[in-house]
TORKOLLO-404887 format. One record per residue (C-alpha): x negated, y negated, z; chain; residue in three letters. Coordinates in nm, 2 decimals. Layout:
REM residues N
MIDREN;u;v;w;kette;rest
MIDREN;X;Y;Z;A;ALA .
...
REM end
This chain:
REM residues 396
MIDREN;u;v;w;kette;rest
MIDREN;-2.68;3.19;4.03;A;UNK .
MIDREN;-3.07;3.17;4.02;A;UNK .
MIDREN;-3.07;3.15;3.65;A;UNK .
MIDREN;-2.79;2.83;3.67;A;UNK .
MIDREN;-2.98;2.64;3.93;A;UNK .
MIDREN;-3.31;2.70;3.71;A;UNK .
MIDREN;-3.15;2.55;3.35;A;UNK .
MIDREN;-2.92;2.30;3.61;A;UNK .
MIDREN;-3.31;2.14;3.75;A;UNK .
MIDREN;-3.47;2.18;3.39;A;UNK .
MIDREN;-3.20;1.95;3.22;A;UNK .
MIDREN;-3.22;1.70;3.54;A;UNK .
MIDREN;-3.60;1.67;3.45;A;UNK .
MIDREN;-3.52;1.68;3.09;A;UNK .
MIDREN;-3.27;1.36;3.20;A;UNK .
MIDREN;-3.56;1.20;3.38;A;UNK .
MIDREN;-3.78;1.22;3.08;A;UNK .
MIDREN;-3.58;1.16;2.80;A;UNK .
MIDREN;-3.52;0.78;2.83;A;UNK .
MIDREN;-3.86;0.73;2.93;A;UNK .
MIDREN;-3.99;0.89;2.56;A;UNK .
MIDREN;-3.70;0.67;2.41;A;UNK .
MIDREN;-3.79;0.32;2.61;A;UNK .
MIDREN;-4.19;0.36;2.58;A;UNK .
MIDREN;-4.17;0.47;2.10;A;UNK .
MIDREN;-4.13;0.11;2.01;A;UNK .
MIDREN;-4.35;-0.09;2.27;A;UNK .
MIDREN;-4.65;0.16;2.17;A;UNK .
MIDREN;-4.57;0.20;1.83;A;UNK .
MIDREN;-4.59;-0.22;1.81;A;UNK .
MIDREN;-4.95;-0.16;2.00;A;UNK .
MIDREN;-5.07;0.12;1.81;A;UNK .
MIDREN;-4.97;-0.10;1.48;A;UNK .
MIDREN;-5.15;-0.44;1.66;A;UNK .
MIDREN;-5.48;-0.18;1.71;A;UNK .
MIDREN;-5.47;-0.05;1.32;A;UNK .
MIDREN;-5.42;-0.43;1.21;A;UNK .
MIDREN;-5.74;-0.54;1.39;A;UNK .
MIDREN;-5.95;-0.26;1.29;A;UNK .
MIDREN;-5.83;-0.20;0.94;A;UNK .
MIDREN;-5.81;-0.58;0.86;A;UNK .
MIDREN;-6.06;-0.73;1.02;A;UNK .
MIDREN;-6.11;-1.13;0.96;A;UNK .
MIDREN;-5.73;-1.24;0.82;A;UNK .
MIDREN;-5.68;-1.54;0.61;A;UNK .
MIDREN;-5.60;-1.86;0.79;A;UNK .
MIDREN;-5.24;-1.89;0.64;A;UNK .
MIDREN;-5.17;-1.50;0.83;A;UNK .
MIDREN;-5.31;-1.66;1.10;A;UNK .
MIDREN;-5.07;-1.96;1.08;A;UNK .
MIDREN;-4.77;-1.70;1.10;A;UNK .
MIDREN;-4.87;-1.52;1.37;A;UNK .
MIDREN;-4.89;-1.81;1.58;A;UNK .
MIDREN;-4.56;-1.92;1.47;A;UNK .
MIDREN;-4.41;-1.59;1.58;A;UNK .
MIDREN;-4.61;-1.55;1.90;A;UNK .
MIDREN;-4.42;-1.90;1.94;A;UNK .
MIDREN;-4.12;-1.78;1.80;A;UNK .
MIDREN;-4.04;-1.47;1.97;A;UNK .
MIDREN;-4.18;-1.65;2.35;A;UNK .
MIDREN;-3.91;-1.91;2.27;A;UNK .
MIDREN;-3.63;-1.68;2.17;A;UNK .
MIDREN;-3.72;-1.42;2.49;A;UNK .
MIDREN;-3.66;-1.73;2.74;A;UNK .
MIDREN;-3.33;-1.86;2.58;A;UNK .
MIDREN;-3.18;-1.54;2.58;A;UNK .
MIDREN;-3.30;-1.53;2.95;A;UNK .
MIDREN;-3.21;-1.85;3.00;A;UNK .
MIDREN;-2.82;-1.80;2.87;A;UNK .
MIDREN;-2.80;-1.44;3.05;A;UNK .
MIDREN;-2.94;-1.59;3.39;A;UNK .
MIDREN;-3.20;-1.31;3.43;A;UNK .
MIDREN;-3.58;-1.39;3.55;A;UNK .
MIDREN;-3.75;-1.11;3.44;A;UNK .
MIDREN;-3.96;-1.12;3.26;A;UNK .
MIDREN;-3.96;-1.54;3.20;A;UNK .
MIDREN;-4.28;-1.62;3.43;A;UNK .
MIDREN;-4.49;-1.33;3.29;A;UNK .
MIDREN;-4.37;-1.47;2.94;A;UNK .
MIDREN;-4.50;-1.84;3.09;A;UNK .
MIDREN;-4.84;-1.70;3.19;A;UNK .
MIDREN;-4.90;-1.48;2.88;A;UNK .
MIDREN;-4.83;-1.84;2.70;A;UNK .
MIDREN;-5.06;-1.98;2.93;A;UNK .
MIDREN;-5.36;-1.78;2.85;A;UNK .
MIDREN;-5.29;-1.76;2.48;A;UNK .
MIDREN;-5.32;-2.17;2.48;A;UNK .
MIDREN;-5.62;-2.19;2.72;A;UNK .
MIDREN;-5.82;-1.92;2.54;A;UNK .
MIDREN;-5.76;-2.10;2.18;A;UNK .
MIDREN;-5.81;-2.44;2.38;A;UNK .
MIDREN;-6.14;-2.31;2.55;A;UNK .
MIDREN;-6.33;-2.17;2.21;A;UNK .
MIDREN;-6.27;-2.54;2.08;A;UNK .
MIDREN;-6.39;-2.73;2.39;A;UNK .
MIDREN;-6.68;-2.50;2.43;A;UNK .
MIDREN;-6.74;-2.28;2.09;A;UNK .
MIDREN;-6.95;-1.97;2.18;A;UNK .
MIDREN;-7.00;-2.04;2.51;A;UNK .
MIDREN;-6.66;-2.05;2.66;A;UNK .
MIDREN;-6.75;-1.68;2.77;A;UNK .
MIDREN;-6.98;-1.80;3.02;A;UNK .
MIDREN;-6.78;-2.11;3.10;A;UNK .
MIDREN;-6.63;-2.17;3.44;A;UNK .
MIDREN;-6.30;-2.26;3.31;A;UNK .
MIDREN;-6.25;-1.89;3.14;A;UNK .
MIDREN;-6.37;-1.72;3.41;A;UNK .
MIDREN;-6.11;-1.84;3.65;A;UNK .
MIDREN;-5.85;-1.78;3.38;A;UNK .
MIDREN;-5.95;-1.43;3.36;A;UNK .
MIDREN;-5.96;-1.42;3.71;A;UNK .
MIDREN;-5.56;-1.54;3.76;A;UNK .
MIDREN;-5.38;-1.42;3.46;A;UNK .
MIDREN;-5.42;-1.03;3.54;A;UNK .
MIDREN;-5.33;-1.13;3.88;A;UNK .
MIDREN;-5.04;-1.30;3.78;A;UNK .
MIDREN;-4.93;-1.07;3.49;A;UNK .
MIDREN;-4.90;-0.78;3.76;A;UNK .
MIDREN;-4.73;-1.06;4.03;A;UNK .
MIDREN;-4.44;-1.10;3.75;A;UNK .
MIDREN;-4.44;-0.71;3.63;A;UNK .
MIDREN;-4.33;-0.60;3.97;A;UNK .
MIDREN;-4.10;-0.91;4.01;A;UNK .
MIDREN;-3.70;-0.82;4.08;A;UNK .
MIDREN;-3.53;-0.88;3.81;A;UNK .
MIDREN;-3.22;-1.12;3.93;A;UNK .
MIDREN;-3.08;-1.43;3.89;A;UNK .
MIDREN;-3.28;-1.67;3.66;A;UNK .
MIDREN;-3.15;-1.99;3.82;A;UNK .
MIDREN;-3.24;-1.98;4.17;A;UNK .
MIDREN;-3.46;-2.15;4.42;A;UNK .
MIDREN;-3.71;-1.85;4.45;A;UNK .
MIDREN;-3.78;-1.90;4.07;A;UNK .
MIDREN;-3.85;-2.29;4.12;A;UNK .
MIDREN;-4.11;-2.18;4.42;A;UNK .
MIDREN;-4.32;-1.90;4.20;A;UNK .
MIDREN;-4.29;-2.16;3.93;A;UNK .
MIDREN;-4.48;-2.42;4.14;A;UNK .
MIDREN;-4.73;-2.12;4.25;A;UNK .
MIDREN;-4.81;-2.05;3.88;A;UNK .
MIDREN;-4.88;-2.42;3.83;A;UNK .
MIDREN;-5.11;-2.47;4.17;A;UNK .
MIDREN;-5.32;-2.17;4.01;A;UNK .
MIDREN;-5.38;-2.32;3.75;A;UNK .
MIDREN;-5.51;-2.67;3.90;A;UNK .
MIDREN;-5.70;-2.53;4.10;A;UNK .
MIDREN;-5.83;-2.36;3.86;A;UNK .
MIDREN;-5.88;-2.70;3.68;A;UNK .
MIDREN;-6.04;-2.84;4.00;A;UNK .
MIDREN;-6.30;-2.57;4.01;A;UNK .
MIDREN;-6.38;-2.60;3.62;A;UNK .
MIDREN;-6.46;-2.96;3.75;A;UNK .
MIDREN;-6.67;-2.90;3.99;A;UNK .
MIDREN;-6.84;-2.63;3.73;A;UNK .
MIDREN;-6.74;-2.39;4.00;A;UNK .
MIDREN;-6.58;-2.03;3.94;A;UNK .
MIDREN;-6.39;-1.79;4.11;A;UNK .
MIDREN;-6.62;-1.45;3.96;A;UNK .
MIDREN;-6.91;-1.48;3.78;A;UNK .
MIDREN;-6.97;-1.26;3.45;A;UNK .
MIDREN;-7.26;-1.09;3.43;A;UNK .
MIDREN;-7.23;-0.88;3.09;A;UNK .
MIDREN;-7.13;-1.15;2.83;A;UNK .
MIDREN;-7.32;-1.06;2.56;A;UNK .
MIDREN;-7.13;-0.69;2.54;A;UNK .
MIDREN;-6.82;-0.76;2.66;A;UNK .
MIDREN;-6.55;-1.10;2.64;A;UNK .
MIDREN;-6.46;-0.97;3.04;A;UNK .
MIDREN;-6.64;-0.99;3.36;A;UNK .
MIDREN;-6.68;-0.70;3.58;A;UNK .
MIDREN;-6.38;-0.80;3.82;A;UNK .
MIDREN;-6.21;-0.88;3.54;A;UNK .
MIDREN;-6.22;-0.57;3.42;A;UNK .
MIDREN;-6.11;-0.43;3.72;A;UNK .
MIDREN;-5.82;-0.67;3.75;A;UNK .
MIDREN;-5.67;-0.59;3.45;A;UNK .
MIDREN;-5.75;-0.18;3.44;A;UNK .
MIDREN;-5.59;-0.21;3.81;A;UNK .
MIDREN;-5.25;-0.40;3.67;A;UNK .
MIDREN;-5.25;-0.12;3.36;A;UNK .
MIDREN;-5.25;0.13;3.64;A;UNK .
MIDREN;-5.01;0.02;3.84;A;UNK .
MIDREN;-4.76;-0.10;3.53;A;UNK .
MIDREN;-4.81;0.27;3.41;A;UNK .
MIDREN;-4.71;0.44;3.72;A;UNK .
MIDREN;-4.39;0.20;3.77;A;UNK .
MIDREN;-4.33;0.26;3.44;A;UNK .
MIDREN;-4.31;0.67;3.50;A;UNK .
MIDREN;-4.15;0.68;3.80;A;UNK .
MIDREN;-3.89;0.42;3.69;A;UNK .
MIDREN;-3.84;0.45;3.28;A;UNK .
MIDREN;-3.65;0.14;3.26;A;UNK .
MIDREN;-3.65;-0.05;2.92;A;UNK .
MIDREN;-3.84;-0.37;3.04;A;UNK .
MIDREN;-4.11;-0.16;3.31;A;UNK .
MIDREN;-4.21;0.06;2.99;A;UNK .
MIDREN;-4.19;-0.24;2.77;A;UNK .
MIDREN;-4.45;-0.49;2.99;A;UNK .
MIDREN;-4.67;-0.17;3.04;A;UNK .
MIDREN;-4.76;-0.22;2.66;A;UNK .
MIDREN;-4.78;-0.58;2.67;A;UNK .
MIDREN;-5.01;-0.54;2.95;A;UNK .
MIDREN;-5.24;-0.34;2.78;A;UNK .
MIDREN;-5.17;-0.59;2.44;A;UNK .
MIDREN;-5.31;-0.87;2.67;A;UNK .
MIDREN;-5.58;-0.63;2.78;A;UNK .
MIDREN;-5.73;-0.59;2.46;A;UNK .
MIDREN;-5.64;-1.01;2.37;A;UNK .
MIDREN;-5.90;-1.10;2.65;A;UNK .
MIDREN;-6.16;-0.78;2.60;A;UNK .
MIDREN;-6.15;-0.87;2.20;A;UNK .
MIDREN;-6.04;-1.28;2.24;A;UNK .
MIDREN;-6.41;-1.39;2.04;A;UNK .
MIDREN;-6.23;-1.26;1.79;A;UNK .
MIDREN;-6.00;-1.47;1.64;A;UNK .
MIDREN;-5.80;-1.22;1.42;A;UNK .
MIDREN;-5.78;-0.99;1.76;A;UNK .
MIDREN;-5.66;-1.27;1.99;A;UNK .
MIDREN;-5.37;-1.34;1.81;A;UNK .
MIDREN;-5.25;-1.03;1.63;A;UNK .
MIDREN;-5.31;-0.86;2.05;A;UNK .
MIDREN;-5.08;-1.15;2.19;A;UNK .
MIDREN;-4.84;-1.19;1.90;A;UNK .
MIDREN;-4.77;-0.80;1.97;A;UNK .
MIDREN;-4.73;-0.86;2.31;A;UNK .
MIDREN;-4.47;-1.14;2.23;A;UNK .
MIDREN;-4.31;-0.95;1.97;A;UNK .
MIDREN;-4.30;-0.61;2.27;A;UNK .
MIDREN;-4.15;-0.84;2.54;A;UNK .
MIDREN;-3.91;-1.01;2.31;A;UNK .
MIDREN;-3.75;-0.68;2.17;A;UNK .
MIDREN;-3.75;-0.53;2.50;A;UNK .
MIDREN;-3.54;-0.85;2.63;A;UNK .
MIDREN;-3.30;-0.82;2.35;A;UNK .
MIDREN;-3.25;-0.41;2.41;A;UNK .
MIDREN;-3.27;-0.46;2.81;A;UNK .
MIDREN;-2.94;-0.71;2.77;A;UNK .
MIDREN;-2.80;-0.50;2.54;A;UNK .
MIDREN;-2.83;-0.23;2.80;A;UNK .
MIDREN;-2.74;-0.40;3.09;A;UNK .
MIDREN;-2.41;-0.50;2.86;A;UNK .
MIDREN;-2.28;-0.17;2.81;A;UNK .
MIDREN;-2.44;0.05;3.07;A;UNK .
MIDREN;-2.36;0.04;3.45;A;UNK .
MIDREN;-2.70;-0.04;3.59;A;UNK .
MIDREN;-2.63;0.19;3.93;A;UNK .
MIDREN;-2.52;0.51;3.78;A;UNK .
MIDREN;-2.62;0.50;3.43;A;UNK .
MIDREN;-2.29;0.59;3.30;A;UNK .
MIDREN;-2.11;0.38;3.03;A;UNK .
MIDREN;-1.96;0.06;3.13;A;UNK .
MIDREN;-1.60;-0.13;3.15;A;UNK .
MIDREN;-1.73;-0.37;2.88;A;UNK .
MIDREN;-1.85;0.01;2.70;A;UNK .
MIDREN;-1.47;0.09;2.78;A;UNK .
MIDREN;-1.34;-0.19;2.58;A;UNK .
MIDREN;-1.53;-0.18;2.26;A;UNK .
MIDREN;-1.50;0.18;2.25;A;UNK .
MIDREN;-1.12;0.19;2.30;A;UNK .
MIDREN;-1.03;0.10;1.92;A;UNK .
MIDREN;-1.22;0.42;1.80;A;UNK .
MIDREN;-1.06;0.67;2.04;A;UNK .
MIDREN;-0.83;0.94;1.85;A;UNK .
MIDREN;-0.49;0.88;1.82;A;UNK .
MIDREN;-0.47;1.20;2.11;A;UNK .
MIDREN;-0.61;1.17;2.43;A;UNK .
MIDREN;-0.51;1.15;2.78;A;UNK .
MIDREN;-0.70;0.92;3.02;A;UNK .
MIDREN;-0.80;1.00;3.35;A;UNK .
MIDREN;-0.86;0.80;3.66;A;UNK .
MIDREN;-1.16;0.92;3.97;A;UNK .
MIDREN;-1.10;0.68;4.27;A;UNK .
MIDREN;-1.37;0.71;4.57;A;UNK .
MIDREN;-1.14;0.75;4.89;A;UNK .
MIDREN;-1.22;0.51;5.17;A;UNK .
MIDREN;-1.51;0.32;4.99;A;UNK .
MIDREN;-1.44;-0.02;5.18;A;UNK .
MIDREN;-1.48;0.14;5.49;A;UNK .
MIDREN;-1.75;0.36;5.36;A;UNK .
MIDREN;-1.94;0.06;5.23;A;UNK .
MIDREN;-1.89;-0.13;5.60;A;UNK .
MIDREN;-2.03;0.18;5.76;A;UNK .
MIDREN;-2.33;0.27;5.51;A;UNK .
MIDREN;-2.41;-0.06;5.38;A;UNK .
MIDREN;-2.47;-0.13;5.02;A;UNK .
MIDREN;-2.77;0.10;5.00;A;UNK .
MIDREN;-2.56;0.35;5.10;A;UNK .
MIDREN;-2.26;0.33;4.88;A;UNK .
MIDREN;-2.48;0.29;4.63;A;UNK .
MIDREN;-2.67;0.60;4.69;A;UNK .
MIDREN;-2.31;0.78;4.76;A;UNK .
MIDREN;-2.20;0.63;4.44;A;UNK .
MIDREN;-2.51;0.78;4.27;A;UNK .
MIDREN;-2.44;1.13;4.39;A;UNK .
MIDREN;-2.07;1.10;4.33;A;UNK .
MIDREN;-2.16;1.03;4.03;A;UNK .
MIDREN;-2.39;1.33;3.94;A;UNK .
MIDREN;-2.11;1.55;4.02;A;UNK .
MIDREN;-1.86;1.38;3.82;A;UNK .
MIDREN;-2.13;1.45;3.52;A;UNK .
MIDREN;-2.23;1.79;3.60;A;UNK .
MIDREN;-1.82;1.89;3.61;A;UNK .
MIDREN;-1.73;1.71;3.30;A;UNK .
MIDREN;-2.01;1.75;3.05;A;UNK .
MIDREN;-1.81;1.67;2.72;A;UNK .
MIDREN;-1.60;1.41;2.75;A;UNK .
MIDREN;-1.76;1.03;2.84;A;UNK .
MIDREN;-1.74;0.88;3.18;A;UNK .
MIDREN;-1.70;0.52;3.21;A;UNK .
MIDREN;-1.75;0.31;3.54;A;UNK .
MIDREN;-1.49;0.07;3.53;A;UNK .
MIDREN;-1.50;-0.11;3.85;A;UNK .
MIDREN;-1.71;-0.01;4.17;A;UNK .
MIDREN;-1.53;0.28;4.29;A;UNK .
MIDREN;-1.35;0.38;3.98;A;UNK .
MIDREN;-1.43;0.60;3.66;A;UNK .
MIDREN;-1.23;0.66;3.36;A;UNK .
MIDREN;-1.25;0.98;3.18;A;UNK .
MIDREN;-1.13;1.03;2.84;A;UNK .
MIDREN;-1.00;1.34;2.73;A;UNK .
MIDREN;-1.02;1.34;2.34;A;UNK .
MIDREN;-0.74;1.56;2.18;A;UNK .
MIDREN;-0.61;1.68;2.56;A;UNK .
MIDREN;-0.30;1.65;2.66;A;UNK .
MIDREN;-0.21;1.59;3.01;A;UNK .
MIDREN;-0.19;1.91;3.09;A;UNK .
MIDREN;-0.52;2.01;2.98;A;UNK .
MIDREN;-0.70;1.70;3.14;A;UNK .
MIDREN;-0.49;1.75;3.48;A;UNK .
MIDREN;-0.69;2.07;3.50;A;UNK .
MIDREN;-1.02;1.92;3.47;A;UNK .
MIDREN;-0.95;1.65;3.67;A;UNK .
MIDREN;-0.84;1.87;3.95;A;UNK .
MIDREN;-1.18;2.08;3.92;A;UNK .
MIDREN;-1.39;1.74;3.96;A;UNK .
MIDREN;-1.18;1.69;4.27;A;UNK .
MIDREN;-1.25;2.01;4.38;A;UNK .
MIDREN;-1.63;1.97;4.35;A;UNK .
MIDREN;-1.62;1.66;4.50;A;UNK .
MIDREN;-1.47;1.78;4.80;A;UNK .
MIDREN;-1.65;2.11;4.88;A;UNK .
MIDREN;-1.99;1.96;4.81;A;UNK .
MIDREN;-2.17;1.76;5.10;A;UNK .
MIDREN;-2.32;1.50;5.04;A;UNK .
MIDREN;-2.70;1.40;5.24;A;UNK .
MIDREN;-2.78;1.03;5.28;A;UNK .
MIDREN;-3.10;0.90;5.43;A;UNK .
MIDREN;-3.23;1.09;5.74;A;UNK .
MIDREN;-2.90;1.26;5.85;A;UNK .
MIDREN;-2.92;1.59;5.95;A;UNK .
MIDREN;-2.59;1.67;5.83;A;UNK .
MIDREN;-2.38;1.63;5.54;A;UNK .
MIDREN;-2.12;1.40;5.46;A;UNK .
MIDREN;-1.74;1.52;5.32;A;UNK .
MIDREN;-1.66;1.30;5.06;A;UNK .
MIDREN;-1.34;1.30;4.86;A;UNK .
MIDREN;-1.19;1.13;4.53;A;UNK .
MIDREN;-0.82;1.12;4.40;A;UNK .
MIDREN;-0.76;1.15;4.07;A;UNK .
MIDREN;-0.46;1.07;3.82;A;UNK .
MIDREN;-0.38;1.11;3.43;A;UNK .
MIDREN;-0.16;1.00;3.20;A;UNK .
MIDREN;-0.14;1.06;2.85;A;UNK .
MIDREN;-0.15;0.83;2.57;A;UNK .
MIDREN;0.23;0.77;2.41;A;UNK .
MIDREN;0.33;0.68;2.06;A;UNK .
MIDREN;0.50;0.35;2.22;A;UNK .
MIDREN;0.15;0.24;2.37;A;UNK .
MIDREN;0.01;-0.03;2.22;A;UNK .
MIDREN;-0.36;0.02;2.34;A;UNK .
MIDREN;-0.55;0.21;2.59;A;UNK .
MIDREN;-0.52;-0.11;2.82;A;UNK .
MIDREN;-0.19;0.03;2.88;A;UNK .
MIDREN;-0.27;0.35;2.91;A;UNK .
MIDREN;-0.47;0.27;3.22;A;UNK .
MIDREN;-0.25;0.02;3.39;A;UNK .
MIDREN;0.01;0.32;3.38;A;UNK .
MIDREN;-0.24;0.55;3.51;A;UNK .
MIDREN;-0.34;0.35;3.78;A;UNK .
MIDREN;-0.02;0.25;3.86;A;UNK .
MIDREN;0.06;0.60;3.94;A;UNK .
MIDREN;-0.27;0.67;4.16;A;UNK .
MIDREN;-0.17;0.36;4.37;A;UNK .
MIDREN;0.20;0.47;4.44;A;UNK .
MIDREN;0.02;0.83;4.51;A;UNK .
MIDREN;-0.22;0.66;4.76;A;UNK .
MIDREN;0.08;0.54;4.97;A;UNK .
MIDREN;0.14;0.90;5.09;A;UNK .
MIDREN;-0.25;1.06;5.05;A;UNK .
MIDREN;-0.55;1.09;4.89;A;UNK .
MIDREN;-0.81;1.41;4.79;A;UNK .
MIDREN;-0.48;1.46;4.57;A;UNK .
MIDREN;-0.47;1.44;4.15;A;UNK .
MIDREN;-0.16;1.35;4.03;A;UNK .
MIDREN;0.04;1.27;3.69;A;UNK .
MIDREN;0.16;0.97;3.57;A;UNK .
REM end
């Protein structure tokens, strides 16, 4: 029993780790190839130069209309304000040549884009078109004339007192290595495609401002930052398309492409949470959704070889590949089983909750047209057995 609990926690942690290895290759393999570029290449000719601005441009533009026609925010401001500073710096070294270091209008820049870059980092990602965005928009843009006010007035919000070693005030410096921090320890605890993805374009920014006297380093930094965020937005909806956010399992829209390759045998099961309405009135949606998590766990660590799909919220379809409904009954009836002998702890209660699930199968007939049918018969059948009970698996 010892020995099972000890492999069951070492392939949890493996879990944990594993998609925060595969999330984090690309972003620091884009950095890693941005750092070689500026040290290997030094001063680039002005038509690579041309590029790379085009696709800084380019991929900014493409990150935001995807955002824009999937409706999420995240990360569309930090995009704005890594935009911002990009144009400022390159508008600053004109206006001012070498001494734009010294120059009130950089300092305050390098004063509000590290505070702005971690403001947006730890921003929820939700709904794009909402009111909230249109306020944080109107924040970003009183920054920044008040930062034009103070440049003015020749006035700054820091002073920098090491410009001839470094392109980065003190506070600066502390800004930005506090932002890195902070990015990198959201980034562990929570693995998530876009949190793993901004770490590295946090630390591509980073290097933009400590390196920005150099040309060659200013763009290829933020152009790898652009090109980080913009592949991370792409994979993130991608993600979000076929993955149930909550639980992590495979999704109904998963379901539905994946039905034309299933075998030509299978049965399909159906796992229904029992009572979730009045569970979710009594626990809230924090704590369905934590209920829903731990349901969820069991459901994997009972079945571990055939995939689990979330259909709808309290609903999961198994299939069984190359079962019949025999075989899957069995299994089904095992889940059920470990659903309802395990107790389930939620928040600060002392003692356990006694959840249950009902379960039904159905295999797949010759006269079946797709596996749409498949699970209207299925479900059928586990709504005519929830007339008389549940914590039951049945047949249909």
């Amino acid at each position: 029993h010892c020995k099972g609990e000890t492999v069951r926690k070492f392939i949890h942690n493996l879990q944990q780790i594993l998609p925060l290895v595969h999330n984090t290759h690309l972003p620091a393999f884009i950095f890693a190839l941005a750092l070689l570029g500026f040290y290997l290449c030094g001063n680039i000719a002005e038509q690579s130069m041309l590029t790379l601005h085009a696709a800084f441009f380019l991929l900014n533009v493409t990150s935001a209309g995807i955002l824009i026609y999937f409706n999420r925010r995240k990360p569309v401001l930090y995009l704005l304000v890594i935009c911002l500073s990009y144009l400022l710096i390159n508008h600053f070294k004109k206006l001012y040549s070498l001494d734009y270091l010294s120059s009130p209008a950089y300092l305050n820049l390098c004063f509000f884009a590290p505070l702005n870059l971690g403001l947006f980092y730890f921003w929820p990602d939700r709904r794009l078109l909402s009111r909230h965005t249109v306020y944080w928009l109107l924040v970003i843009f009183a920054e920044y004339a008040l930062a034009e006010y103070l440049t003015r007035r020749s006035d700054a919000l820091v002073l920098n007192l090491s410009a001839d070693t470094i392109n980065l005030n003190s506070l600066s410096m502390g800004l930005f290595a506090a932002v890195c921090l902070a990015s990198f320890v959201r980034m562990v605890l929570t693995g998530s495609i876009m949190d793993s993805a901004l770490f590295w374009c946090n630390l591509n920014v980073f290097a933009g401002f400590y390196y920005s006297s150099s040309p060659t380093a200013l763009t290829i930094f933020f152009c790898a930052a652009a090109a980080t965020a913009c592949s991370a937005v792409i994979k993130n909806i991608y993600y979000m398309t076929y993955t149930d956010p909550l639980t992590g399992l495979a999704s109904r829209n998963a379901y539905l492409k994946q039905a034309r390759s299933f075998p030509l045998k299978y049965s399909l099961g159906i796992v229904c949470i029992d009572n979730y309405d009045h569970l979710r009135q009594v626990f809230g949606r924090r704590g369905i959704n934590a209920l829903t998590r731990m349901i969820t766990m069991r459901l994997q660590d009972t079945e571990t070889e055939n995939p689990i799909y979330r259909y709808s919220e309290d609903e999961f379809v198994i299939i069984f590949k190359n079962e019949d409904k025999k075989e899957s009954f069995e299994r089904l009836e095992n889940i059920r089983r470990a659903v309802a002998s395990a107790e389930f702890m939620l928040g600060k209660r002392q003692k356990g909750l006694k959840l249950t699930v009902s379960c039904c199968v159905s295999e797949k007939k010759r006269s079946d047209d797709n596996s749409i049918e498949v699970l209207i018969r299925t479900r059928k059948a586990l709504q005519k057995a929830y007339q008389f009970t549940q914590n039951v698996t049945s047949k249909a």
